[in-house]
C-alpha positions, -999 to +999 in steps of 0.1 A: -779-399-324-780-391-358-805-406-384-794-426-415-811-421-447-817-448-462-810-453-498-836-448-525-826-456-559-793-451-584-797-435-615-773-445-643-759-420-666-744-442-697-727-427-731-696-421-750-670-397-744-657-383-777-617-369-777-618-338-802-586-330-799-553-355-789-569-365-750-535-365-727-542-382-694-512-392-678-497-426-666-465-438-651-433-433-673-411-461-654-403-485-677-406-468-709-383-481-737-352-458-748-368-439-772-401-432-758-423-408-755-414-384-721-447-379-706-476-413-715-507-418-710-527-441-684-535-477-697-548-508-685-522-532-675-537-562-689-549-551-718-522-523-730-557-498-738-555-462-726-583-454-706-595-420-692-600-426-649-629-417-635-609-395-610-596-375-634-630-365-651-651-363-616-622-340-605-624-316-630-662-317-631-656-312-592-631-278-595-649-263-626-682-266-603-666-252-575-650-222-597-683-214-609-696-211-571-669-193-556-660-195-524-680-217-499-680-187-468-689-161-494-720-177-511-751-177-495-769-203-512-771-243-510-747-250-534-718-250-522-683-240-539-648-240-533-626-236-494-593-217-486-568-229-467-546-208-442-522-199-471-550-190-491-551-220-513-586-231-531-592-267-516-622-286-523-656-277-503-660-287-467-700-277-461-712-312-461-745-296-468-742-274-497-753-294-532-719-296-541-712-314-507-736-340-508-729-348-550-694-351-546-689-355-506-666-340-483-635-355-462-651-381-435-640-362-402-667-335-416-695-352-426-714-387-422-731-377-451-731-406-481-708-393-514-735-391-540-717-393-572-695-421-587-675-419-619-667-451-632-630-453-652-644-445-695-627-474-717-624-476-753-656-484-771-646-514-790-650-494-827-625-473-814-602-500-801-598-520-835-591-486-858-560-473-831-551-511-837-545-507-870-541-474-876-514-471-901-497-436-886-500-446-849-467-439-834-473-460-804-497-486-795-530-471-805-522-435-797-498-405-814-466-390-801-469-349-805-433-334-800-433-297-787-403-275-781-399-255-746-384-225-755-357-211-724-366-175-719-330-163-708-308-183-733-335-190-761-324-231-760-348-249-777-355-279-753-379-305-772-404-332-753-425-358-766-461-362-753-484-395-760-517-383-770-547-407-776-560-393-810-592-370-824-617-392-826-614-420-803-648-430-784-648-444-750-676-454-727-684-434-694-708-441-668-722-419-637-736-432-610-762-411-590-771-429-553-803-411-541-812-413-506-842-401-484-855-364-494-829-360-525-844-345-555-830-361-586-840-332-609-818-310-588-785-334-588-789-346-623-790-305-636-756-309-612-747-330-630-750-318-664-740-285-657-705-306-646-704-318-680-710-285-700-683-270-684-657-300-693-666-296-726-658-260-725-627-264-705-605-297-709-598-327-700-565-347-687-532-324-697-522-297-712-556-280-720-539-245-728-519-264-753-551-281-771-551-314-755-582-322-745-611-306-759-641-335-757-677-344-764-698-362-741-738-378-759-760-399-731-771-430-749-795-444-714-808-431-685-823-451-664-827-460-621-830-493-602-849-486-567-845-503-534-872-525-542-858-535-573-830-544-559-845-567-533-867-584-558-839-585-583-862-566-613-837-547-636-835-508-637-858-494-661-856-459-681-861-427-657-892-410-662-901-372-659-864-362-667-853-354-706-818-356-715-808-321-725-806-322-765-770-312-764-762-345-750-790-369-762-776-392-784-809-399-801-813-359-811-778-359-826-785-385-848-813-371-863-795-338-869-771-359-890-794-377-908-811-347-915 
């Protein structure tokens, strides 16, 4: 019989997520008035705010990870990359050991090992909320309408769509959640995990990336862990020592570059 690790600690990984450029993460069109925009973006139900999921950024943190690794059969170290299927096709890693593996897990069937890595949905930082309220040149409810033209290669037709963009500048809040178990090294996970990050801010984020969409900033404002015992005695989590926040993303080193 297997052993199960028990749980150690979670580390939280809190900050804002900055759109550079219009952030394009799409939601269900059903129900859009005549006149619309084509292709909208996700929001809250309840609340009518757009929000970026937490599946779409662990996703792409997930594939650009993978990409960097190559393929799992061909790399001979722990960490882990992307699979191919029968027809080829890059599918997410399978090795249940490799460091990818254990941050992000693999299907169930493969592994009984726990998925370290949760991405909780980023919403709009309340600032951010009240200017797209009453921003004066908002097309829809707190976000822009970009129209582009698909051109027909063949007949040269020019076919014109109408995406909803959530606008430069908006700020949302985005936290990570890192569950440590039994023998996990939290230096190694949280490089992971940063690593994830650089490359979404030199890729994109949500749609339409080759287009411009989605170029984003991501600052850490707190990191900090709760351990099992804490959570037993009901003590709060407290700041993680022995790991700095890279500079590029502390919040704290940012400021003072501005104020200086």
């Amino acid at each position: 019989m297997t052993d199960i690790k028990k749980v150690t600690s979670k580390i939280f990984v809190r900050g804002n997520l900055t759109a550079l450029t219009g952030l394009h993460v799409g939601g269900n069109s059903v129900g859009m008035a005549i006149g619309g925009a084509d292709s909208v973006v996700v929001r809250n139900p309840l609340t009518n705010d757009p929000y970026v999921p937490g599946s779409s950024l662990r996703g792409k943190m997930r594939a650009l990870l993978e990409r960097v690794r190559g393929e799992e059969s061909s790399n001979n170290s722990d960490e882990g990359g992307f699979s191919l299927s029968n027809k080829n096709e890059a599918l997410a890693g399978k090795k249940p050991d490799t460091s990818l593996g254990k941050l992000f897990g693999v299907a169930a069937e493969d592994s009984k090992e726990p998925t370290r890595l949760i991405v909780r949905d980023a919403l709009l930082t309340e600032e951010s909320r009240e200017k797209l309220l009453s921003a004066p040149n908002a097309d829809m409810p707190m976000t822009e309408v970009k129209t582009e033209v698909w051109i027909d290669r063949i007949t040269s037709a020019a076919n014109p769509r109408q995406i909803e963009r959530v606008p430069a500048g908006a700020e949302f809040t985005f936290e990570l959640v890192l569950t440590l178990i039994e023998g996990d090294n939290h230096e190694h996970f949280l490089n992971l995990l940063f690593e994830g990050l650089r490359l979404v801010e030199a890729d994109t984020l949500g749609g339409s990336g080759s287009r411009g969409y989605g170029q984003v900033k991501f600052f850490v404002t707190s990191l900090t862990q709760r351990t099992a015992e804490q959570y037993k005695s009901g003590n709060n989590e407290e700041n993680l020592s022995g790991y700095e926040i890279p500079d590029e993303f502390n919040s704290s080193v940012a400021e003072a570059e501005t104020v200086t």
